[in-house]
C-alpha positions in Angstrom: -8.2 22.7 14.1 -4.6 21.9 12.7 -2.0 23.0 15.6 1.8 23.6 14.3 4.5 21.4 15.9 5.1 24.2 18.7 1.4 24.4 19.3 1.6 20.4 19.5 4.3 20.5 22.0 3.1 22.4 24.3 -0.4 20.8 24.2 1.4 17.3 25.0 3.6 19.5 28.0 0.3 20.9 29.6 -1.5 17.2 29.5 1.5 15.5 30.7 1.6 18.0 33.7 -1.7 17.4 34.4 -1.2 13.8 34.5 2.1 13.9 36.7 0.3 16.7 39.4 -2.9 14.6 39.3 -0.6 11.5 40.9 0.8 13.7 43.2 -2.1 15.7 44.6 -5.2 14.3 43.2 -7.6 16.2 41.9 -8.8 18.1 44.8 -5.3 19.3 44.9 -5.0 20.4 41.0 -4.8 24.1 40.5 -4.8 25.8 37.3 -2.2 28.0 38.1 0.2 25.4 39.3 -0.1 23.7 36.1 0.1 26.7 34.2 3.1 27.2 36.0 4.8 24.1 35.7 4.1 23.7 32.2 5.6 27.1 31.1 2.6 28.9 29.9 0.1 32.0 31.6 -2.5 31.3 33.3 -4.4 33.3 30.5 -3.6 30.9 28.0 -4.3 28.0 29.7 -8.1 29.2 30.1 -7.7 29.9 26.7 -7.3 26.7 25.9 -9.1 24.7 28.4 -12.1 26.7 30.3 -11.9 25.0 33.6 -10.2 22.2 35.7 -12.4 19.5 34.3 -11.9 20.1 31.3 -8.3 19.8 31.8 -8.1 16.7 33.2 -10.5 15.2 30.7 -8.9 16.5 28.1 -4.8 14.9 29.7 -7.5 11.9 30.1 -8.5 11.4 26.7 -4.8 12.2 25.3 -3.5 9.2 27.5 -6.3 7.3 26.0 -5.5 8.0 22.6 -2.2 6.7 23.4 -2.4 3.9 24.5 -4.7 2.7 21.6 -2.5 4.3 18.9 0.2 1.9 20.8 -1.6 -0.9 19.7 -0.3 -2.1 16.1 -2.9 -1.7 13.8 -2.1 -6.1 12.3 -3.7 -7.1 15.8 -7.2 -7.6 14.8 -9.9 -9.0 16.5 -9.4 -11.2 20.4 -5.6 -10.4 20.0 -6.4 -6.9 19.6 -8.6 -6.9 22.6 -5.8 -8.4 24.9 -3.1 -6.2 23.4 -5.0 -3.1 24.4 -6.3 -5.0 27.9 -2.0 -5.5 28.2 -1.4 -1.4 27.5 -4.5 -0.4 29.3 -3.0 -2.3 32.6 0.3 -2.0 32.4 -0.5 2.0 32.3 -2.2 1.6 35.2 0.7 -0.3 37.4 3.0 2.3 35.9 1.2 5.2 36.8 -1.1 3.8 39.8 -1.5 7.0 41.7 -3.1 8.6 38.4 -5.5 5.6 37.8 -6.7 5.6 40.9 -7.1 9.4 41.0 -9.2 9.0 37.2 -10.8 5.8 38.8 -12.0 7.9 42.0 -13.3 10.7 39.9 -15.0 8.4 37.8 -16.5 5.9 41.0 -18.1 9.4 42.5 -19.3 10.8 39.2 -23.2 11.4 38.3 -24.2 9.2 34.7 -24.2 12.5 33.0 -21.3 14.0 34.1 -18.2 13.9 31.4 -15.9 11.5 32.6 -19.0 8.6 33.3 -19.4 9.6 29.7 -15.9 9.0 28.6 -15.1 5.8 30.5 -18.6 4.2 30.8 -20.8 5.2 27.7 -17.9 5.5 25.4 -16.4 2.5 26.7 -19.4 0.1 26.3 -19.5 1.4 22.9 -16.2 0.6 22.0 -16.8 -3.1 23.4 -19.9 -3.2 21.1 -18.0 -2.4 18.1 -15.1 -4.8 19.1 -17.6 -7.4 19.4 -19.0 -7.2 16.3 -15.4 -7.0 14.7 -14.7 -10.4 15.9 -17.9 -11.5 14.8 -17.0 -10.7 11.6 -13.3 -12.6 12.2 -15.4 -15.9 13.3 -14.4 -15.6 17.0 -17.6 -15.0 18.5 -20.7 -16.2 17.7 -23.2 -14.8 15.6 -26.4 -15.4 17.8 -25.0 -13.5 21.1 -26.5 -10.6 22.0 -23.8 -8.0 21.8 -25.1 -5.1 24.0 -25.7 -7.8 27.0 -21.6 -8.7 26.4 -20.4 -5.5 25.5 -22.1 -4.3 28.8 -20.8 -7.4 30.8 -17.5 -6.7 30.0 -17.5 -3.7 30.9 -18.8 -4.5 34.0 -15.8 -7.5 34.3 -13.2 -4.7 33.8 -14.3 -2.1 35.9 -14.9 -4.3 38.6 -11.3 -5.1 38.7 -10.3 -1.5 38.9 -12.8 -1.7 41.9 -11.4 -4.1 43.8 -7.7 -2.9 43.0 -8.7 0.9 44.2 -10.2 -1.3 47.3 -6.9 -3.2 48.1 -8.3 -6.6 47.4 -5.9 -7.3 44.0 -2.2 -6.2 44.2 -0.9 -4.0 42.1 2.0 -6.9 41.4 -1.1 -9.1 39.8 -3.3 -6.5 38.8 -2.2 -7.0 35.4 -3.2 -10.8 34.7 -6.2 -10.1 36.6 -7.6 -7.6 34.4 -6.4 -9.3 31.2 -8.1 -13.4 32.4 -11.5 -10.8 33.8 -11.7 -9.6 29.8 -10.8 -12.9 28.6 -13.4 -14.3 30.8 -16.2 -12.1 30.0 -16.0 -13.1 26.6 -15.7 -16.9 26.9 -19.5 -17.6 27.0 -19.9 -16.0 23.8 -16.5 -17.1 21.3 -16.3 -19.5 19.0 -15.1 -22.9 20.5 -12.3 -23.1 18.1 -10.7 -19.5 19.2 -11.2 -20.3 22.6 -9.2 -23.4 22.6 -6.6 -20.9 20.6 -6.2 -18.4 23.2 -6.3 -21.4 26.1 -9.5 -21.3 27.2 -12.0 -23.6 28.1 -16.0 -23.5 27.5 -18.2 -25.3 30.3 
């Protein structure tokens, strides 16, 4: 469905709201109301729109997500792609830690089928699949990996530093190089060694 600019607007005030109340009271202490309130619109029309509090914060989820990719320039292909997304995706998350680790606690307690395990973890290992096979296609990884065992490690590499972050075991101050070498590094066994040597990395 095509929204008008005024529809637009007030779709990007309701998600931001939802992002900002979601740092400051977590999602237990997200109300409907109080975001209908703060965002200038009923109550009524916000269940229009959205038909219950998850959906909400998915949908403020997947808008940030959106985002940050868009934020990417489209001329990055390939590995410098992948760290130029790794570099928005963290530095999102040092910006706005409370929010992260609100979206990372939801997602840490969710079931496998439930929406946001969905979003970050099936979706996600997806999108690592297809990124793979991109930089296949560039020369930068090899052609006889198998891509659902890497897509999956590094998904496992990235989340784990969330983990350990959410845990107090990285600093937020170093969270950022950490999650970009824990990409980097889940790759490695599978690149090319020429584009490892490019990106200063170093094959055993």
């Amino acid at each position: 469905m095509n929204l008008t600019p005024r529809q637009l607007q007030r779709r990007e005030r309701i998600l931001a709201t939802v992002r900002q109340q979601l740092s400051n009271a977590g999602y237990e202490g997200l109300s409907m109301r109080d975001v209908a309130a703060a965002s200038g619109v009923s109550p009524t029309t916000l269940y229009n729109l959205y038909d219950n509090k998850d959906g909400l914060v998915l949908a403020a989820l997947q808008d940030l997500l959106d985002q940050l990719a868009t934020s990417v320039p489209e001329a990055l292909q390939g590995l410098d792609g992948v760290i130029a997304r790794a570099r928005a995706y963290a530095r999102n998350i040092v910006r706005n830690p409370r929010y992260a680790e609100a979206m990372a606690r939801m997602l840490f307690n969710a079931r496998p089928t439930d929406p946001i395990a969905k979003m970050l973890l099936h979706q996600g290992i997806a999108a690592r699949r297809q990124s793979i096979l991109d930089m296949q296609a560039l020369g930068e990884m090899r052609e006889d990996i198998d891509v659902d065992f890497f897509a999956q490690q590094w998904g496992v590499s990235s989340w784990s530093v969330i983990l350990l972050w959410t845990h107090g075991h990285i600093s937020l101050r170093e969270f950022e190089e950490t999650y970009i070498r824990a990409e980097l590094h889940a790759l490695l066994p599978g690149m090319t060694a020429k584009h490892a040597r490019k990106h200063g990395l170093q094959q055993e």
